[in-house]
Backbone bond lengths (Angstrom), bond angles and torsions (degrees), N, CA, C in turn:
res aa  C-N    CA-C-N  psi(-1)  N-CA   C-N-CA  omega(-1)  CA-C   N-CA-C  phi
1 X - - - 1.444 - - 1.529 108.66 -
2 X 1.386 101.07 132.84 1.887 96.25 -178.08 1.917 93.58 -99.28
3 X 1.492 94.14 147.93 1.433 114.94 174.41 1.352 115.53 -152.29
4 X 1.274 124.76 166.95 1.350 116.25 179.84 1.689 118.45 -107.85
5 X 0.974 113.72 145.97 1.714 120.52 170.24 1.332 118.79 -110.19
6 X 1.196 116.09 -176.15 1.634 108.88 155.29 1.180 95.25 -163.19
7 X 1.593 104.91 135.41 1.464 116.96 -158.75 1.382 98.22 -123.98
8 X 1.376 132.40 173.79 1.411 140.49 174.41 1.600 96.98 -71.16
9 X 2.153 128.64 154.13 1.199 112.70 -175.49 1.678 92.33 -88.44
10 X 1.127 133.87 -9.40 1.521 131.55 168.53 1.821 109.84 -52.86
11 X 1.001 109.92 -61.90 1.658 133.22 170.27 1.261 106.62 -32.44
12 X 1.922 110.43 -61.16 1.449 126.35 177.00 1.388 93.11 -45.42
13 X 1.027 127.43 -94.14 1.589 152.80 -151.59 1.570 107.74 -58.61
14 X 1.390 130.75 7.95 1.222 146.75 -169.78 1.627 101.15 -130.63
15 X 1.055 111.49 -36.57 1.793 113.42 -176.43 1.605 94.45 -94.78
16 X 1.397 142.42 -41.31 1.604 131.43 171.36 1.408 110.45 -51.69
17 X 1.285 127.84 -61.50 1.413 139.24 152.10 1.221 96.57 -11.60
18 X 1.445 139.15 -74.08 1.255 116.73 -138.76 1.578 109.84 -111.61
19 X 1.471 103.77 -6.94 1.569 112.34 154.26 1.092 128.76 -78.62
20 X 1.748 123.13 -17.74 1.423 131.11 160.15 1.250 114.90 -72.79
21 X 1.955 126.59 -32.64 1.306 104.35 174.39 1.309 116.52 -88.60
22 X 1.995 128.01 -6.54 1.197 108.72 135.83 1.015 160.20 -67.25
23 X 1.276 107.16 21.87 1.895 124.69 -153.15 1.001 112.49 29.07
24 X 1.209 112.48 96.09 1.444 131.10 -179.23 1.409 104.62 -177.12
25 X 1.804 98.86 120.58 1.606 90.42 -158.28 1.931 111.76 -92.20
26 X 1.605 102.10 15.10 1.593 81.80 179.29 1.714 77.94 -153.76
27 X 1.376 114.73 162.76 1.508 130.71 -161.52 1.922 108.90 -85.16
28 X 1.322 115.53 -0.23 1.878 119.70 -176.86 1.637 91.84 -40.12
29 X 1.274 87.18 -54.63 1.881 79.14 -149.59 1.594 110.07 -63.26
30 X 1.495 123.66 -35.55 1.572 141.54 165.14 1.794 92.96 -43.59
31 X 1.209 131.96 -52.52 1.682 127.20 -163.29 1.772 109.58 -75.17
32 X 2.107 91.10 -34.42 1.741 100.94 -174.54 1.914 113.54 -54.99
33 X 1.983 81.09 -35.80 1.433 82.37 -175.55 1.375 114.88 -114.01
34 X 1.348 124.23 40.50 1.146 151.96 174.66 2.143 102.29 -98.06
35 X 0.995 90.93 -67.09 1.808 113.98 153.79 1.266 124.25 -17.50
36 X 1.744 88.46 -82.29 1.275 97.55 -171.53 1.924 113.71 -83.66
37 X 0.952 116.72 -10.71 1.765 113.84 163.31 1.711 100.52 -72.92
38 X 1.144 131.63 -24.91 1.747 122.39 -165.62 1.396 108.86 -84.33
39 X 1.624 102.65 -32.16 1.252 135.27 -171.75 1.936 108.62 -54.53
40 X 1.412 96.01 -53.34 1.627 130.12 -163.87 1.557 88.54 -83.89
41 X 1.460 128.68 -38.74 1.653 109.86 -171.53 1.143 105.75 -83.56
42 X 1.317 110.64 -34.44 1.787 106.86 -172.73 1.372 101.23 -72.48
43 X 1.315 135.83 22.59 1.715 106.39 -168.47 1.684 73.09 -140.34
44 X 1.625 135.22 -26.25 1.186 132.96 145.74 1.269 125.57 -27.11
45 X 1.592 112.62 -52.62 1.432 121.99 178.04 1.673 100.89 -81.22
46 X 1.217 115.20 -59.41 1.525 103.40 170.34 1.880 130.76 -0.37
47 X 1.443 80.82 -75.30 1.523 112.41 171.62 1.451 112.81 -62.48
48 X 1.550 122.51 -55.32 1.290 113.06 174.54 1.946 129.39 -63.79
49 X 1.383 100.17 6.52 1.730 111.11 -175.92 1.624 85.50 -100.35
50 X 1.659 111.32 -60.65 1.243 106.81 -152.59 1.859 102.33 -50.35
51 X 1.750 123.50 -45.84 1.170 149.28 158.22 2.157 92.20 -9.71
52 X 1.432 81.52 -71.19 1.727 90.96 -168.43 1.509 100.50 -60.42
53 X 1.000 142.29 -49.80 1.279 114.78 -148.58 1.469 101.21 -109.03
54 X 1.162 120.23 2.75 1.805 127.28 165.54 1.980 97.86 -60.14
55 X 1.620 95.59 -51.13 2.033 93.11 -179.46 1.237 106.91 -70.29
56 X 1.272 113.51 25.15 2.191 99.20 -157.69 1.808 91.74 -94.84
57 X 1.719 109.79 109.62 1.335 114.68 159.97 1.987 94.47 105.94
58 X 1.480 125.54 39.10 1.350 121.23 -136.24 1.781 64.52 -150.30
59 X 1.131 156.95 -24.12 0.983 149.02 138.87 1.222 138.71 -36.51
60 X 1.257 149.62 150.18 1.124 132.60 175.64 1.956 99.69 -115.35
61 X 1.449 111.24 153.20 1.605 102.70 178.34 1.381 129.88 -25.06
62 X 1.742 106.54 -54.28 1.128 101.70 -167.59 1.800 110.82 -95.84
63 X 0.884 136.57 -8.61 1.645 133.37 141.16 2.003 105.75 -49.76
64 X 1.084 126.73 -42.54 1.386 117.45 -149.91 1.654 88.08 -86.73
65 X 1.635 129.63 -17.64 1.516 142.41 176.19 1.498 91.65 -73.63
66 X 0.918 113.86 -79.21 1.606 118.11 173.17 1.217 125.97 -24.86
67 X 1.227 117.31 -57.17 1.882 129.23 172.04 1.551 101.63 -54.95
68 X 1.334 119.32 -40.15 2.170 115.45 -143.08 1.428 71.65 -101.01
69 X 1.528 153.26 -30.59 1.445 128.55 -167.45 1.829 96.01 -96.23
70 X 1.421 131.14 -3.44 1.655 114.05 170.62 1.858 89.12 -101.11
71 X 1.287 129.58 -13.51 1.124 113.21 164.46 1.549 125.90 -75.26
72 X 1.511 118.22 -19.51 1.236 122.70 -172.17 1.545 100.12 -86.33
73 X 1.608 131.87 -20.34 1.198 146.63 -138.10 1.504 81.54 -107.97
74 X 1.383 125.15 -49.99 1.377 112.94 -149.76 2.010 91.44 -94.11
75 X 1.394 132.69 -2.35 1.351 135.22 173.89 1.590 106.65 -76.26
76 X 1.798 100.27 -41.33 1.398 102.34 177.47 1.453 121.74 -58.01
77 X 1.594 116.58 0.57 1.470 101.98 -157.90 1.481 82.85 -139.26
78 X 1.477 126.44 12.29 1.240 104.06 -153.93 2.129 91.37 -88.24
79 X 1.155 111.81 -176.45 1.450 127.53 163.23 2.164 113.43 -51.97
């Protein structure tokens, strides 16, 4: 289906670039699968909330003490 966008001309000139060094002389297929990867994370994250809040309260006190002090442990060390 053709539709229109409007993209930054940096964006333009950054997506020809990289459809010319794939041989490929115009950027559709770079946007199709531009799409379809954003498409696949957001429904990734989707799933990974619904994931979270299906366990939400699936703990008992002293596991959920246990979890927040190896979570506080692993912040202390993080980067």
């Amino acid at each position: 289906m053709r539709t229109t966008i409007e993209i930054r001309d940096e964006h333009r000139a950054r997506l020809l670039d990289l459809a010319a060094r794939r041989g490929e002389k115009g950027f559709s297929g770079l946007i199709a699968e531009a799409i379809e990867h954003f498409l696949a994370e957001h429904e990734h994250d989707r799933e990974a909330r619904s994931l979270a809040l299906a366990a939400r309260g699936s703990l008992n006190a002293e596991e959920a003490e246990a979890l927040e002090r190896a979570t506080r442990a692993i912040r202390e060390h993080w980067r």
